[in-house]
ZALO-87754 format. One line per 2 residues: number of its first residue (from 0); their letters; for each residue x, y, z of C-alpha. Coordinates in pm, whole numbers. Layout:
% ZALO-87754
NUM = a = X Y Z  ... .
% end
This chain:
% ZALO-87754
0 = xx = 19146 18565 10068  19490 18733 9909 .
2 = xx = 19333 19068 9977  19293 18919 10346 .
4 = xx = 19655 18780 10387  19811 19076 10268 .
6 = xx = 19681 19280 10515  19708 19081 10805 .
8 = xx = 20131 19039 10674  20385 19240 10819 .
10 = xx = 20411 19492 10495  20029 19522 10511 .
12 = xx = 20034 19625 10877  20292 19837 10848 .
14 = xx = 20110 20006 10533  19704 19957 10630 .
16 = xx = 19768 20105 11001  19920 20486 10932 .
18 = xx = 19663 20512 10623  19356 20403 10860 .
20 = xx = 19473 20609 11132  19520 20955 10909 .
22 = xx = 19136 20908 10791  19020 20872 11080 .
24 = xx = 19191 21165 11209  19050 21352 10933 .
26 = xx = 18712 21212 11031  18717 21317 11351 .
28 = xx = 18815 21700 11254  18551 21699 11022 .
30 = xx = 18292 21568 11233  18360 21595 11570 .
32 = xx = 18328 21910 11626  17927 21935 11569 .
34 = xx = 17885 21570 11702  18087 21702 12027 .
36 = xx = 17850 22030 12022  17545 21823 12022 .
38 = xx = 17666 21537 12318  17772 21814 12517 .
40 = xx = 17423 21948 12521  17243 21616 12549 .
42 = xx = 17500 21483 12829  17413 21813 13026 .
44 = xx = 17055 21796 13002  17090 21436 13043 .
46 = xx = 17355 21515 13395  17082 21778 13524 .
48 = xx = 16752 21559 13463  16931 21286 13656 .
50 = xx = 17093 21472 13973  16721 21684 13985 .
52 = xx = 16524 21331 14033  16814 21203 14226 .
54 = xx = 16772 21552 14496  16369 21502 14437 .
56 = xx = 16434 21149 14575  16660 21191 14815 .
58 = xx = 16420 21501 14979  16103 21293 14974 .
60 = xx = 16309 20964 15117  16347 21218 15447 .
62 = xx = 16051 21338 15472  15896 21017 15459 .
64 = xx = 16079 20946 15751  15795 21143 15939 .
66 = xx = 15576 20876 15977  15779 20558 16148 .
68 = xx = 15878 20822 16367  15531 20948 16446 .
70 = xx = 15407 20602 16513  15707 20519 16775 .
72 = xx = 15616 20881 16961  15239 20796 17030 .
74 = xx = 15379 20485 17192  15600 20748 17432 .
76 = xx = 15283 20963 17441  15226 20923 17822 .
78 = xx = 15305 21214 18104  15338 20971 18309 .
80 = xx = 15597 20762 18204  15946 20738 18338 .
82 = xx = 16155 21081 18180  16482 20911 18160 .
84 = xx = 16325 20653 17951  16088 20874 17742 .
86 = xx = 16415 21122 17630  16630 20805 17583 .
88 = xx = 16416 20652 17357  16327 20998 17206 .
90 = xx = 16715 21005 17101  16739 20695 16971 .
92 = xx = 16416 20785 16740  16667 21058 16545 .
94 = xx = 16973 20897 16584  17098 20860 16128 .
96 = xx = 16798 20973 16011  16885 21285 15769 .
98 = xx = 16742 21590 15776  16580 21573 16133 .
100 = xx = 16638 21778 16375  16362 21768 16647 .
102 = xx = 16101 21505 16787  15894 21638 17053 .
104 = xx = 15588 21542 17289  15378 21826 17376 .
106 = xx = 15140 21782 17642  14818 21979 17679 .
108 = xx = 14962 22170 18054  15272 22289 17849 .
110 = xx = 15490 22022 17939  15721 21965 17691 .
112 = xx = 15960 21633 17584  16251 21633 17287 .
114 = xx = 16510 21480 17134  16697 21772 16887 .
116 = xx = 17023 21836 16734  17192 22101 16858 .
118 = xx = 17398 22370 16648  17743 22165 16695 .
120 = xx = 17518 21913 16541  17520 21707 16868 .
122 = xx = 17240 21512 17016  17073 21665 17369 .
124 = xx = 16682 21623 17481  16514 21865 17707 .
126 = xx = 16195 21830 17896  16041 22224 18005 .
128 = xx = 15741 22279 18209  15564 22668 18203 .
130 = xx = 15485 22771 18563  15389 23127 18627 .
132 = xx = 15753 23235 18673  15858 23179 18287 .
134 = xx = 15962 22806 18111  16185 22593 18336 .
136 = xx = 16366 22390 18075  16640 22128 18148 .
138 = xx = 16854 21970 17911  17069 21645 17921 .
140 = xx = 17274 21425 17721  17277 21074 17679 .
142 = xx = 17580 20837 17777  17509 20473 17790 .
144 = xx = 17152 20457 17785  17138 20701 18103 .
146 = xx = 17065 21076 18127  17397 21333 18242 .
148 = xx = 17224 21669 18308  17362 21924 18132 .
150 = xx = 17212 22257 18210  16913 22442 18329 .
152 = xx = 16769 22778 18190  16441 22950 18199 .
154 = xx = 16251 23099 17889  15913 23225 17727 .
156 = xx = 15875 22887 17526  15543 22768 17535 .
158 = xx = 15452 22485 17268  15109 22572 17290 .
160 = xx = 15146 22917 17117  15366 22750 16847 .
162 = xx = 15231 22721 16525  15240 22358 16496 .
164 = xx = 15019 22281 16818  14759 22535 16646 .
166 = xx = 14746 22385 16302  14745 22032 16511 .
168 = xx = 14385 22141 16716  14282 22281 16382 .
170 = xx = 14308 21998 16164  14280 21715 16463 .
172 = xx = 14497 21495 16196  14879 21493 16085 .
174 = xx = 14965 21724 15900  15224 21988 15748 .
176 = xx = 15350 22345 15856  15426 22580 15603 .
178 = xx = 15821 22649 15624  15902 22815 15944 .
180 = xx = 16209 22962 16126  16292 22792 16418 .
182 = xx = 16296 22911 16772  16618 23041 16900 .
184 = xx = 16838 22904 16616  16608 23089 16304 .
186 = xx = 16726 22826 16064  16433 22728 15828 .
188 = xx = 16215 22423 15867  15924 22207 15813 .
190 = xx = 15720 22024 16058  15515 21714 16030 .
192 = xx = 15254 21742 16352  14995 21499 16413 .
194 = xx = 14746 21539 16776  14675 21229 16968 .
196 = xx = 14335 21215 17151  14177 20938 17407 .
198 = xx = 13879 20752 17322  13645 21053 17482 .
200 = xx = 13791 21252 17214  14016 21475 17453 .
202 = xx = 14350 21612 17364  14663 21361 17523 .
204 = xx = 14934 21558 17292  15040 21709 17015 .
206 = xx = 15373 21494 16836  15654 21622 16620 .
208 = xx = 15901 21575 16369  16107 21868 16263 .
210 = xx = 16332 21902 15954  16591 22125 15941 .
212 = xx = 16543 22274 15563  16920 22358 15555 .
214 = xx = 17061 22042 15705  16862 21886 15362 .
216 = xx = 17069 22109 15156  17371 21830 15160 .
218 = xx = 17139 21612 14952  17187 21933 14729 .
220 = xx = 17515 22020 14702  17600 21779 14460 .
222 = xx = 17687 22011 14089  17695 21784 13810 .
224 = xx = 17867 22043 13609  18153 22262 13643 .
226 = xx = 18004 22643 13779  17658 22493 13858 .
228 = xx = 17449 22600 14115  17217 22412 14274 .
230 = xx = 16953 22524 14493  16582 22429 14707 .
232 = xx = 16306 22667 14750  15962 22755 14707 .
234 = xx = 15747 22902 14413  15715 23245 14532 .
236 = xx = 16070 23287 14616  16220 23191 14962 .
238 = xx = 16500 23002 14983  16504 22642 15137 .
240 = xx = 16845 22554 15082  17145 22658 14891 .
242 = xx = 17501 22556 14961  17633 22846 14736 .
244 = xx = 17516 23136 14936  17721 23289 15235 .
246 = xx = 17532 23295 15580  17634 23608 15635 .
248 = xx = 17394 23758 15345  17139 23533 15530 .
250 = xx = 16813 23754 15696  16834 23709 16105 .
252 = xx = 16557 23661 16385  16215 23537 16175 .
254 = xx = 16273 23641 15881  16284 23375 15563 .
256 = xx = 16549 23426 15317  16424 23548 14934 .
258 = xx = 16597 23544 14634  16549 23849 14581 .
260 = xx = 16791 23924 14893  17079 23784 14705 .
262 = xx = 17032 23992 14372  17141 23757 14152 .
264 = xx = 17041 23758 13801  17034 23386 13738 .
266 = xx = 16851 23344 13979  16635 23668 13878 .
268 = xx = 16533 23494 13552  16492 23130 13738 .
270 = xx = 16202 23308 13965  16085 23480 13695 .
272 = xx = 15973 23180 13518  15922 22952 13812 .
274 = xx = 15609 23220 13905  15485 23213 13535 .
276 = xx = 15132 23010 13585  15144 22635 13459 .
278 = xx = 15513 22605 13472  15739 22311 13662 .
280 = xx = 15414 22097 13725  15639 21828 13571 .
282 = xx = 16065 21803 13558  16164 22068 13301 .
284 = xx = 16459 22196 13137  16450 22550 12998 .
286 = xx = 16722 22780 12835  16785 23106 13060 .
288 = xx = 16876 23488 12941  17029 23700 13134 .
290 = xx = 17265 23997 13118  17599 23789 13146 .
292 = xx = 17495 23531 12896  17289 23261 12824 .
294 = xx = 17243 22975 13099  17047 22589 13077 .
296 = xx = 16844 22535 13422  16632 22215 13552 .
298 = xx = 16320 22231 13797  16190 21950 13984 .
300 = xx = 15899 21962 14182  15852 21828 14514 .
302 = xx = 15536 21703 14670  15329 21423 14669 .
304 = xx = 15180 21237 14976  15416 21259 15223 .
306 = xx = 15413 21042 15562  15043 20902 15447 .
308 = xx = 14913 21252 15412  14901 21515 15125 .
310 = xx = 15162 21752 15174  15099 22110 15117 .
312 = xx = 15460 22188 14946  15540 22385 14651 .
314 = xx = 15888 22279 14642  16117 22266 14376 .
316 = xx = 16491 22225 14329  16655 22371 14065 .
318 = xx = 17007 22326 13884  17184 22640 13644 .
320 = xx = 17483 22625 13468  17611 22895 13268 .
322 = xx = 17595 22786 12897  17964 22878 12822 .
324 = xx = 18031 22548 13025  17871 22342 12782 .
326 = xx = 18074 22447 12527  18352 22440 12650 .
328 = xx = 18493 22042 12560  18397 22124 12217 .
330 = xx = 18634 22390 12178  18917 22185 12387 .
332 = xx = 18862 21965 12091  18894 22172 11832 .
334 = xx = 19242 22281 11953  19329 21937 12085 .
336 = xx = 19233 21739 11730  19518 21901 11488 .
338 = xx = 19760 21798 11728  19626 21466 11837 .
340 = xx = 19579 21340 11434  19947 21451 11363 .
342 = xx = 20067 21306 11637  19883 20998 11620 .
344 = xx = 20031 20908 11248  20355 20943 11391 .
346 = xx = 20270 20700 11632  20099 20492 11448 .
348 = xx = 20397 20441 11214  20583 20368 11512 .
350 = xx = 20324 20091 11636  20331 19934 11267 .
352 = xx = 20664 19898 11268  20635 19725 11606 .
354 = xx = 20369 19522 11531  20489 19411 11217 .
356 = xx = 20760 19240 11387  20604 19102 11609 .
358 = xx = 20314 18954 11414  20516 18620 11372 .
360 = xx = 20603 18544 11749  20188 18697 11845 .
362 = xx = 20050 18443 11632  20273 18143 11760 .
364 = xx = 20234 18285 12136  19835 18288 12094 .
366 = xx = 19821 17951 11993  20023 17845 12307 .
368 = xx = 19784 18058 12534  19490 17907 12429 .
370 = xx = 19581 17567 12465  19746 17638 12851 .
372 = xx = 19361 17788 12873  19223 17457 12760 .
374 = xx = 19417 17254 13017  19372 17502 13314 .
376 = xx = 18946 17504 13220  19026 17133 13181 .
378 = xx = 19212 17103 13500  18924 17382 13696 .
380 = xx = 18647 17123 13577  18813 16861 13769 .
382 = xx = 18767 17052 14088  18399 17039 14331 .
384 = xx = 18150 17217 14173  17752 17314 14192 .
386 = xx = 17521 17361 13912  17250 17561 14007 .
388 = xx = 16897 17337 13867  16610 17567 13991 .
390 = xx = 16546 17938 14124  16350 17841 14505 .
392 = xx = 16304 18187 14610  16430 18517 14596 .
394 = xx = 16501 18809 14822  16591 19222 14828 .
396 = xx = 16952 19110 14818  16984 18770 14681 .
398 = xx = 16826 18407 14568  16818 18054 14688 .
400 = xx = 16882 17761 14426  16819 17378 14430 .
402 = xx = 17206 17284 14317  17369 16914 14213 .
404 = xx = 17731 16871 14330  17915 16782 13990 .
406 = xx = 18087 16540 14124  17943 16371 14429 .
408 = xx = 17582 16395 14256  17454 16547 14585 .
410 = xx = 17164 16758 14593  17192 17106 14771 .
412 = xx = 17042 17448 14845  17222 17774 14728 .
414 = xx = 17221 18047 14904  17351 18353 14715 .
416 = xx = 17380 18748 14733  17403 18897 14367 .
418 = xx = 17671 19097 14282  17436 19389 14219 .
420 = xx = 17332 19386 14549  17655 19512 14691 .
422 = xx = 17695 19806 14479  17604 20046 14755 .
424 = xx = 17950 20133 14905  17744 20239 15256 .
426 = xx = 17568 19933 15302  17783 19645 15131 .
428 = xx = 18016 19624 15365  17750 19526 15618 .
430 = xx = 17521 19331 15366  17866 19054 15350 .
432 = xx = 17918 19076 15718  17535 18933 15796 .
434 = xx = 17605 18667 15521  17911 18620 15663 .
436 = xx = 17819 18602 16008  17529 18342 15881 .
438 = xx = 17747 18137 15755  17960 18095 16056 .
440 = xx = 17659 18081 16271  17539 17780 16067 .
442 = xx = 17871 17613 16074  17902 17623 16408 .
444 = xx = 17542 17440 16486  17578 17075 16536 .
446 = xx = 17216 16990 16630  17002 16769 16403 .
448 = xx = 16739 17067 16405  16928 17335 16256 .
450 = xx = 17007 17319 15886  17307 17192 15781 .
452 = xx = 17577 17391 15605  17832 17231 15300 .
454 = xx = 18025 17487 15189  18125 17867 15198 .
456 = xx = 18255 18117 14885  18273 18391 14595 .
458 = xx = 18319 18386 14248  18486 18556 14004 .
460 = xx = 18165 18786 13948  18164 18923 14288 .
462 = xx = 17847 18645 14403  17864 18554 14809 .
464 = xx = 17734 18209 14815  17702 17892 15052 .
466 = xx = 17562 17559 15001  17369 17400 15244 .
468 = xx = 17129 17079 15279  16835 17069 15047 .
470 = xx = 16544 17013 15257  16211 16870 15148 .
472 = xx = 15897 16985 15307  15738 17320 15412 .
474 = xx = 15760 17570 15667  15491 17585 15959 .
476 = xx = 15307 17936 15843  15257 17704 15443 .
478 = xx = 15177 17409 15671  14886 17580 15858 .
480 = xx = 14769 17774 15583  14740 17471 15401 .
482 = xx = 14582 17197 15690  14418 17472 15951 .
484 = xx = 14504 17389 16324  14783 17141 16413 .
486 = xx = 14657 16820 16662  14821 16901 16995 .
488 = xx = 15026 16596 16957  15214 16667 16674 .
490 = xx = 15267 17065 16765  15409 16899 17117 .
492 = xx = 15638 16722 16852  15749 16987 16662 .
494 = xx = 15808 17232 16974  16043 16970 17112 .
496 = xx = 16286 16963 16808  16274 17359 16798 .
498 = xx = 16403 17316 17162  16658 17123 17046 .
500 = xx = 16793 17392 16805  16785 17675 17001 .
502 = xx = 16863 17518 17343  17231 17462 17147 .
504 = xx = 17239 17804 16965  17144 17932 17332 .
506 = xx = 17430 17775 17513  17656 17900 17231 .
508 = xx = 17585 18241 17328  17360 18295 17019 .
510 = xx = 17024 18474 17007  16830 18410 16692 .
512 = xx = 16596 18724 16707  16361 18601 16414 .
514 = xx = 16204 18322 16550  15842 18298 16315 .
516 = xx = 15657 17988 16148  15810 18107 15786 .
518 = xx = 16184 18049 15957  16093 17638 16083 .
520 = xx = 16040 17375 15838  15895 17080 15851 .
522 = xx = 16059 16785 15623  16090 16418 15559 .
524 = xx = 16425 16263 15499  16457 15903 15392 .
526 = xx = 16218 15696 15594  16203 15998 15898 .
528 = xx = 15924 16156 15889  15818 16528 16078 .
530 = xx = 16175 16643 16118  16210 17021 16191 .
532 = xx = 16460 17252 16118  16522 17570 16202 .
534 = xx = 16642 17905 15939  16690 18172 15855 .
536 = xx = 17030 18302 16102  17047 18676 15871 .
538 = xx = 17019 18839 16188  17168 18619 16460 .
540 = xx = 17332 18815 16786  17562 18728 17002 .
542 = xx = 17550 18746 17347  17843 19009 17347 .
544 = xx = 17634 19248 17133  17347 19269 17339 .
546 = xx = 17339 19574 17545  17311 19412 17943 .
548 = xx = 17308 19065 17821  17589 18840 18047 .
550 = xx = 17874 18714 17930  17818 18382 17755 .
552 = xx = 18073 18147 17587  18108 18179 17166 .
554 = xx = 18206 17914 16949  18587 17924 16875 .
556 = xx = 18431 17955 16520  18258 18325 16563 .
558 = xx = 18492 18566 16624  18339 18923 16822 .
560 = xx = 18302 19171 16552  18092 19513 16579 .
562 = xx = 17752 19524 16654  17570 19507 16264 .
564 = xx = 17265 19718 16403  17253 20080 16360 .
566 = xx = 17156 20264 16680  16781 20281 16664 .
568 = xx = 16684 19987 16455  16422 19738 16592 .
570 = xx = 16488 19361 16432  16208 19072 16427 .
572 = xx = 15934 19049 16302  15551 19209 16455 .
574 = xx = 15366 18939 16608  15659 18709 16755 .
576 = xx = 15797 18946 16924  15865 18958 17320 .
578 = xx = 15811 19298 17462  16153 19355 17572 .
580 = xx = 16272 19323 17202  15993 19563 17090 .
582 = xx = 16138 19797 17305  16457 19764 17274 .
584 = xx = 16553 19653 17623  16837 19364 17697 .
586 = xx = 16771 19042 17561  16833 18661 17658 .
588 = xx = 16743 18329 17514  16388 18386 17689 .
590 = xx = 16311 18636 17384  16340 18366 17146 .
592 = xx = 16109 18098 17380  15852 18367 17369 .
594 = xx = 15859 18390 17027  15836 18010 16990 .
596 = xx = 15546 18048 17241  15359 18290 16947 .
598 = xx = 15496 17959 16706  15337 17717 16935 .
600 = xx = 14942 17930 16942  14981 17957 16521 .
602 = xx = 15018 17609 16489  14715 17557 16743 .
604 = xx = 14504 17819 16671  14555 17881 16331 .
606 = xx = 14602 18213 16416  14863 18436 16524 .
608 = xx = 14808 18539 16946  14699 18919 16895 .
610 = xx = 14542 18984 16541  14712 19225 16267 .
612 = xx = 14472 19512 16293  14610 19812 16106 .
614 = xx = 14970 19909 16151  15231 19748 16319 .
616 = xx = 15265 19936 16630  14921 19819 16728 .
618 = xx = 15012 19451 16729  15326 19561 16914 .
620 = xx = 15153 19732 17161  14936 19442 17253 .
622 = xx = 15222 19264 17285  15332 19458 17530 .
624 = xx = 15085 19571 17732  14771 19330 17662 .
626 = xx = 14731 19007 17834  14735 18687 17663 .
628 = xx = 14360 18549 17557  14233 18238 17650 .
630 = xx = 14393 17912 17409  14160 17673 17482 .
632 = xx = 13887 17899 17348  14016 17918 16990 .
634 = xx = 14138 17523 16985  13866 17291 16862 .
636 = xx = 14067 16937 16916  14257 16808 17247 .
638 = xx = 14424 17024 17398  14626 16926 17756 .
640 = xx = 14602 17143 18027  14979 17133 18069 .
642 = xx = 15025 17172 17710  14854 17528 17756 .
644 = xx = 15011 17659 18083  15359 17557 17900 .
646 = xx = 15288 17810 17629  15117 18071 17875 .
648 = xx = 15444 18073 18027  15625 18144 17738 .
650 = xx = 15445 18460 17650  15471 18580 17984 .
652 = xx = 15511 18970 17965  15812 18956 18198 .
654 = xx = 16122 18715 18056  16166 18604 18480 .
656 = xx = 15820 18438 18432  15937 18221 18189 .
658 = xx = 16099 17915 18131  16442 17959 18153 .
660 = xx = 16499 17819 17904  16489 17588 17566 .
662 = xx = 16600 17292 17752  16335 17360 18059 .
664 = xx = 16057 17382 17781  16128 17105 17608 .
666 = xx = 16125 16900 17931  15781 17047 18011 .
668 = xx = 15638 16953 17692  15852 16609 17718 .
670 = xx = 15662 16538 18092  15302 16597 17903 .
672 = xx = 15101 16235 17895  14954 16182 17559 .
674 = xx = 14668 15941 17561  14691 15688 17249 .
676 = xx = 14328 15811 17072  14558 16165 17071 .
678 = xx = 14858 16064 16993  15055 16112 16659 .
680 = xx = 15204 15823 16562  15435 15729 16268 .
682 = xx = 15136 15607 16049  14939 15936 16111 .
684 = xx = 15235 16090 15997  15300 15843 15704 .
686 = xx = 14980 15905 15586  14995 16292 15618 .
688 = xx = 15298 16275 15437  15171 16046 15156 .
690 = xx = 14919 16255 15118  15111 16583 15100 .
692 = xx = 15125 16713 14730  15375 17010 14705 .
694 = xx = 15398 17273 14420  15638 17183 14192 .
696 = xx = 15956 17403 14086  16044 17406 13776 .
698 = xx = 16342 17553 13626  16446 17910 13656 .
700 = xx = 16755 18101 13485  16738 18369 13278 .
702 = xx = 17085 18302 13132  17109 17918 13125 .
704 = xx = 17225 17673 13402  17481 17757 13595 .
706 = xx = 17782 17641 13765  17944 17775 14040 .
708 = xx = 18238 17708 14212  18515 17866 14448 .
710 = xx = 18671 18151 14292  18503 18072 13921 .
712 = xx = 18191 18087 13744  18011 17942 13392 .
714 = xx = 17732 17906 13218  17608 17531 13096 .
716 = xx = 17264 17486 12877  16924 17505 13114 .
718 = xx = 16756 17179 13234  16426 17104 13355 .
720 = xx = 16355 16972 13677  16024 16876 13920 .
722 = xx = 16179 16883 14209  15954 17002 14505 .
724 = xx = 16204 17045 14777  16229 17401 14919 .
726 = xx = 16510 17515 15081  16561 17848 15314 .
728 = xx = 16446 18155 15174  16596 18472 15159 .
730 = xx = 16462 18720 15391  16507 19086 15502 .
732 = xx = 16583 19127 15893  16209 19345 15889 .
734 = xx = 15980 19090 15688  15674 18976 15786 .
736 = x = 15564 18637 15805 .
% end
């Protein structure tokens, strides 16, 4: 204790502190400079492992893009189909995706349809047709959804003697080229081709997706160390990409550019081991000798099964850096310690002084602060609060809690985006606009259908929250899954109250785009029995973002901000979706009563209107182009006539077919006689209800309970709860019911 005191007394400080701080400068001299030796190695190795699976990633991410692409292009895979809208869409298909540069069509009579980037790294299409005179090509741009001509040439280009088309009739499945120069421009690429046949097994076309091997090399020009070079190519030499080389040194016309063109002895000795048999199977690091010194290199492979087939790459990407680099902070340090120790005693004798005086009035001044920290945590507690009970679900950017207001004792749901979430500068900013723009949307809705929202804020840790009614029940796709097919009476019910909900949202000038049975609930509340509410507004639109749509009036509450969607992206969810959403056409309210329509045959059928066979795009092309099967075959109970031709007119292929809307639907289905033996009354429901046994919750938090309020945030000890209630669940705009 008097050792203690003495040292913590103005004389001790003023002694202690320059005797400390000399040691440890003499530490440091003694030491650092092998420690520093050593960290510069491991951080390098550590700097090059990383950015080589980083590149690795970022490469196969790209190519991967092959496939969603591939799939959209058999869909356009028709000669006769309207060219402005084949080369429209075509564009939109490569519009933000990195590292593509052409989609194409080829047709077996030569015709030829694409979507490229030219070499000011602008977007044109092109459709060319061979006639015995040469190619007739013609090229346009697109400027608001129509085609401005652009110019017309003639060539030799005929897709059929391409490579691709070949290795396409060869293998009669997708499949890889081998890198390639392109035609005209000579810059290297890959291509992902894939033949399309009809069901007598003849040839339709031949599809495309082109990378442009150099336009890749920005995922590569990233050095994580001073004088490092960074580069993409294969195992027997030819260069893929590499930011550091001049294109004038480049080969023209077909020719693939080599290594060995750039006589470079790093790279001399790279090759030399990257052809040694058994080598870079795996991500290595080896140590490099070459006439102007010693260098450390890393070699990452790249292949793997690549837009659902196994791609034929031998690939790597490779990092050097001269091994004088990694050196060089530990001999900075060894100049830089001398001073720094000499000139940190004199310093530190400085601070002591300093400190010494000011011990006295620190101590006093602490004691002060932490009781003004008492009263303001005192004076914080006093204000609303939640305290998050129970984890109800969880998303790819967030969670949704069962919450207790502190001080009204009012149960709530918690809907939150976690703070690690947003650390991705390029998407954050939208990722809070959508929660955001939820919010608001949810404000604004005063209808006794649509769930209720309490409050709206962010802590101190960077979490986006809002509190909104804590509903107890379960959504329709649970309900079904649980009971089979609905009685007709009750699914007239339900439709009517999701009428309700959209018919305001509608009138708003809102479009909810995600209409499905995971995103309408049924609950109880009190004595009230089947009451529905509608979720899940992530990817609401208004009417002023819809390409076409009419003007409609917005709440004062929603300001216009910029569309959210990236050019390109297709929103809902396969199997409730109306065919103009699928392809991307202008939508109205009528989208979301054809999705309810898909709502309505779930809850009926116990099924969903056109199977899931497969991929997606097969349930989306039914939904465009197949007509609707018979309901009354598939429902075993009552079922009305009008009841039926309601919901046939909902999933009308053509929106002017439709009702026009919620409020016309709901007074169909209100007009439909229900005979007593059918009807579903309140004891039906009572008993249903009594009967209904939900999964319980129980208590989820890795970190205790917590307590969140506007602009703060604490922990408090974890609790146990059975509550059963489920609230809305976090959801990505693509997810599938």
């Amino acid at each position: 204790m008097r050792v203690g005191r003495a040292l913590a007394s103005p004389t001790g400080v003023l002694v202690t502190l320059p005797v400390l701080v000399a040691a440890v400068g003499v530490t440091v001299l003694l030491v650092g400079r092998d420690a520093t030796r050593s960290a510069s190695t491991s951080m390098a190795r550590r700097q090059l492992t990383e950015q080589a699976t980083a590149i690795t990633a970022d490469v196969a991410f790209a190519l991967d893009q092959a496939s969603p692409i591939l799939e959209r292009l058999r869909v356009l895979a028709d000669p006769s189909r309207a060219l402005d809208d084949v080369l429209v869409r075509l564009q939109d298909l490569i519009v933000g995706r990195p590292g593509v540069a052409y989609a194409s069509i080829s047709f077996p009579d030569g015709t030829f349809r694409g979507a490229y980037l030219n070499a000011g790294r602008s977007l044109e299409v092109q459709e060319s047709r061979v006639t015995p005179t040469g190619t007739q090509v013609q090229r346009f741009t697109v400027d608001g959804g129509a085609l401005q001509p652009l110019r017309r040439e003639v060539t030799d280009y005929d897709p059929r003697e391409r490579g691709f088309y070949r290795l396409a009739l060869k293998t009669r499945a997708r499949t890889w080229t081998e890198p390639y120069t392109f035609f005209k421009s000579h810059e290297t690429g890959i291509t992902c081709t894939e033949p399309v046949f009809d069901a007598s097994g003849g040839l339709v076309a031949v599809l495309t997706v082109d990378f442009d091997v150099g336009a890749l090399s920005t995922f590569v020009a990233r050095p994580a160390l001073d004088e490092a070079r960074t580069l993409m190519s294969t195992r027997d030499g030819v260069i893929l990409a590499y930011p550091a080389v001049d294109r004038i040194v480049r080969p023209v016309a077909d020719q693939l550019l080599r290594y060995s063109d750039l006589h470079d002895d790093p790279l001399d000795a790279l090759f030399g081991h990257l052809q040694t048999p058994g080598t870079a199977k795996t991500l290595e690091l080896v140590e490099l000798a070459t006439g102007d010194g010693g260098y450390l290199a890393s070699i990452a492979p790249i292949a793997g099964r690549r837009a659902g087939v196994q791609v034929p790459l031998d690939w790597y990407v490779a990092t050097i850096v001269p091994t004088r680099t990694l050196l060089a902070p530990t001999r900075a340090l060894e100049r830089s310690s001398i001073v720094a120790s000499a000139s940190a005693l004199a310093i530190a004798v400085g601070i002591a002084l300093i400190l010494a005086w000011n011990l006295v009035r620190m101590r006093r001044q602490v004691a002060a602060s932490r009781q003004q920290a008492k009263n303001a945590e005192a004076r914080a507690k006093e204000l609303g609060a939640y305290r998050l009970v129970a984890r109800l679900g969880a998303g790819g950017m967030g969670e949704v809690w069962r919450a207790e207001h502190r001080l009204l004792a009012r149960s709530a749901a918690i809907k939150l985006i976690r703070s690690e979430a947003l650390t991705d500068e390029a998407s954050a900013p939208e990722i809070r606009e959508r929660f955001r723009r939820e919010a608001q949307v949810l404000a604004s809705m005063r209808s006794r259908h649509t769930i209720a929202l309490y409050d709206y804020g962010v802590t101190d840790e960077g979490v986006f929250y809002y509190a909104m009614e804590l509903l107890d029940g379960l959504d329709l796709e649970s309900l079904v899954v649980r009971d089979g097919a609905q009685p007709a009476a009750r699914v007239i019910q339900i439709l009517i109250q999701a009428c309700s909900s959209l018919a305001e949202a509608h009138e708003a000038g809102l479009l909810h785009r995600d209409i499905k049975p995971p995103n309408l609930m049924l609950c109880r509340a009190a004595d009230e029995l089947d009451i529905l509410k509608l979720l899940d507004f992530g990817i609401v639109q208004t009417a002023n973002e819809v390409p076409g749509s009419s003007a409609a009036r917005l709440p004062a509450e929603i300001p216009e901000t910029p569309k959210l969607t990236q050019l390109g992206a297709m929103l809902g969810t396969p199997g409730f979706m109306a065919p103009e959403q699928i392809l991307g056409m202008p939508l109205d309210g009528r989208a979301d009563v054809y999705a309810l329509g898909c709502v309505a045959w779930w809850l009926l059928a116990g099924r969903e209107v056109f199977p899931r066979e497969g991929a997606d795009a097969k349930i989306l092309h039914k939904h465009i182009y197949d007509p609707v099967p018979a309901l009354d075959a598939r429902v075993k109970g009552w079922l009305p006539e009008e009841l039926e031709a309601a919901i046939r007119s909902c999933l009308a292929k053509e929106p002017e077919d439709r009702p026009r809307d919620a409020r016309h639907l709901a007074a169909m289905l209100k007009a439909i006689v229900i005979p007593p033996e059918h009807a579903w009354t309140g004891a039906k429901a009572l008993a249903w209800w009594t009967a209904y046994k939900p999964k319980e919750v129980a208590a989820v938090s890795p970190s205790g309970q917590q307590l969140i309020m506007p602009g703060r945030s604490e922990a408090r000890p974890q609790e146990a709860t059975s509550d059963v209630a489920i609230s809305q669940t976090l959801m990505t705009p693509t997810s599938k019911p």
